[in-house]
C-alpha positions as CSV (number, residue, x, y, z in Angstrom):
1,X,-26.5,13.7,-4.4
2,X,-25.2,10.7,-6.4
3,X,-21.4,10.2,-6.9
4,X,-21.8,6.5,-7.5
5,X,-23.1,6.3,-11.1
6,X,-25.3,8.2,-13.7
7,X,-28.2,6.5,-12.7
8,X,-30.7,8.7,-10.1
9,X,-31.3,7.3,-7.1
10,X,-28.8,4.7,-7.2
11,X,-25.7,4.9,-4.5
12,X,-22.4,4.0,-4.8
13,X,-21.2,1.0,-2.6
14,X,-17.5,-0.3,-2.4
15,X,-16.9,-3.6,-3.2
16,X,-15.6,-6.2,-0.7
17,X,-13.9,-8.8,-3.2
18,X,-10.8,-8.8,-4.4
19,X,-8.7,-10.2,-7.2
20,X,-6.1,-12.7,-6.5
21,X,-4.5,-14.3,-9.2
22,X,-7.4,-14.7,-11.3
23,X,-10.1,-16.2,-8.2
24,X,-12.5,-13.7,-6.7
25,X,-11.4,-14.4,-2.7
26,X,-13.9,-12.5,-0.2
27,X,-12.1,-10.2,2.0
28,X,-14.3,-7.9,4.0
29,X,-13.3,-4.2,5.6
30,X,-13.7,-3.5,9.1
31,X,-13.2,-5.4,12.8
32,X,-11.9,-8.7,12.7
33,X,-12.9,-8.9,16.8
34,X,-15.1,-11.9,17.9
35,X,-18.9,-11.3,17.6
36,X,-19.2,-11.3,21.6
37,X,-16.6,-8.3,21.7
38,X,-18.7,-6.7,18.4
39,X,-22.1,-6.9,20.4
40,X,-20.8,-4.7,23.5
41,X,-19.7,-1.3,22.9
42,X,-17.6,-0.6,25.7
43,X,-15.6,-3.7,25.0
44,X,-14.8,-3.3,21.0
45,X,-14.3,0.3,22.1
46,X,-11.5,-1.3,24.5
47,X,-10.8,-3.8,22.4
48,X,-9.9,-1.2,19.4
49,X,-7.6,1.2,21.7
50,X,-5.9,-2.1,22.6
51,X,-5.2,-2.9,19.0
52,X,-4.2,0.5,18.4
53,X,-1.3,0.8,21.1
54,X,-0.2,-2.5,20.4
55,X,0.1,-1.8,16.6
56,X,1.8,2.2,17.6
57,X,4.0,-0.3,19.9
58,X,5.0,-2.4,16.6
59,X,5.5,0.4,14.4
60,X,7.3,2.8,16.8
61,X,10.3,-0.7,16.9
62,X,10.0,-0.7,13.5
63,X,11.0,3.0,13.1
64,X,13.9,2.3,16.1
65,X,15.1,-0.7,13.6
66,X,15.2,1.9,10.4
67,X,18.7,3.5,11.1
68,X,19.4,0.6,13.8
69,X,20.4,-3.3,13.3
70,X,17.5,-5.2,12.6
71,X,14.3,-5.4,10.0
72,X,12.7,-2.6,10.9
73,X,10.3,-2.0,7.1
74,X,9.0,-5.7,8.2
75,X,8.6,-4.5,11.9
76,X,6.6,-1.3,10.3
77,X,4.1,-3.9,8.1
78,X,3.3,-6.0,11.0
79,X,2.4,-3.4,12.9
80,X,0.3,-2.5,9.7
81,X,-1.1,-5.9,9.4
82,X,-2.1,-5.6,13.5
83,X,-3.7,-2.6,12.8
84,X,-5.6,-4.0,9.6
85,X,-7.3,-6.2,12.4
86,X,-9.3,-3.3,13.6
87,X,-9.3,-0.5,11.1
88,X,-10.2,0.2,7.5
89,X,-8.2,2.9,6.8
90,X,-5.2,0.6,7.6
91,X,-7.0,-2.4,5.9
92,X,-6.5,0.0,2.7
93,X,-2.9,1.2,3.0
94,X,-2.3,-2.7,3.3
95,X,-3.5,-3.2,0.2
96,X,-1.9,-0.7,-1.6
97,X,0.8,-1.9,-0.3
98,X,0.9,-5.3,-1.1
99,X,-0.9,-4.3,-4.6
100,X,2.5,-1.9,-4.6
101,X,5.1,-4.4,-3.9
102,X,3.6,-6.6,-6.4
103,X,4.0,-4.4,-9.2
104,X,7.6,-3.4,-7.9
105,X,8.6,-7.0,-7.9
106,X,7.6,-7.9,-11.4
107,X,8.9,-4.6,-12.5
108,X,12.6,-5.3,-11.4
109,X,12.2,-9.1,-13.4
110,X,11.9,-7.2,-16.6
111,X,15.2,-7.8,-17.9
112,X,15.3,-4.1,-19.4
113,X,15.2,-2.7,-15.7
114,X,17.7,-5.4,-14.8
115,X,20.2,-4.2,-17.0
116,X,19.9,-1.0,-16.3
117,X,20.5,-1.7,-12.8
118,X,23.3,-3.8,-13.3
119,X,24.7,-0.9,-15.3
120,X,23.9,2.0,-13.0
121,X,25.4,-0.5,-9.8
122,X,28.1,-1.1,-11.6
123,X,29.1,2.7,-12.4
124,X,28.3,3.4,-9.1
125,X,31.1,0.8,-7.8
126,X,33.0,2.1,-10.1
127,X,32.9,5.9,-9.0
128,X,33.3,4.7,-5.2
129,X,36.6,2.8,-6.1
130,X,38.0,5.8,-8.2
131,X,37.3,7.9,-4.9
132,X,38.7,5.5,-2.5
133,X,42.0,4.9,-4.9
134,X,42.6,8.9,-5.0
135,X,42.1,9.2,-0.9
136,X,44.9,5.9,-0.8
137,X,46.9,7.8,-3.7
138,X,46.8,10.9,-1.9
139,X,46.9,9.7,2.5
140,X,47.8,6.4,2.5
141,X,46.3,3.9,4.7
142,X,45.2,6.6,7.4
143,X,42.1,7.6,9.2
144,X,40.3,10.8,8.4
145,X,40.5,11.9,12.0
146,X,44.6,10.9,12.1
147,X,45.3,13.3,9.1
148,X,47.2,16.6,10.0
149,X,47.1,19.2,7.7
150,X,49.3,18.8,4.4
């Protein structure tokens, strides 16, 4: 069966190299563990579930971090970036990632996008104030949990 191109007999192959700002950089999938720890199969075997519970370790703290005090989307990539040491299919959401980011970041330059941001903050600050001058209007300066029944 071919699913790589309309050529018979010819298979597809992914590519290793990558675009980065106009240079072709090589950046191949798979292990990045030593040769000696490659050649033994026990030990990358070892080596990998290491990897792994260290990176579940990482990203676990970074989920802790989301609704708590500290950077826990950071704490989630490095994990990611510790599993990319050891695993394709983390190699690949990596990329995406970054390739993701990227596009989101030059996106949010466009000074259209800014505007409309600036606009849609704006309205939004504006709605919160309205609803926080009606609750001072209508209470006073008191708690939510202090107000008896009027």
């Amino acid at each position: 069966m071919n699913t790589g191109s309309d050529e018979p007999g010819e298979v597809a192959v992914a590519s290793d190299k990558t675009e980065t700002s106009g240079a072709q950089s090589e950046q191949g999938l798979g292990s990045k563990a030593p040769a000696f720890i490659k050649a033994r199969r026990m030990l990358h075997l070892s080596w990998q579930v290491g990897v792994f519970i260290i990176g579940l370790a990482v990203v676990g703290a970074g989920i802790v971090m989301l609704p708590l005090p500290g950077p826990g989307w950071v704490v989630i990539f490095g994990g990611m970036a510790i599993w990319a040491t050891e695993f394709v299919w983390a190699q690949l959401v990596l990329r995406w990632t970054k390739r993701k980011v990227t596009e989101a970041a030059q996106k949010a330059l466009d000074p259209e996008v800014r505007r409309r941001n600036i606009i849609l903050t704006s309205i939004g600050l504006v709605i919160v104030a309205v609803i926080v001058g009606v609750y001072l209007y209508r209470f006073g300066f008191e708690m939510p949990w202090n107000i008896k029944d009027q």
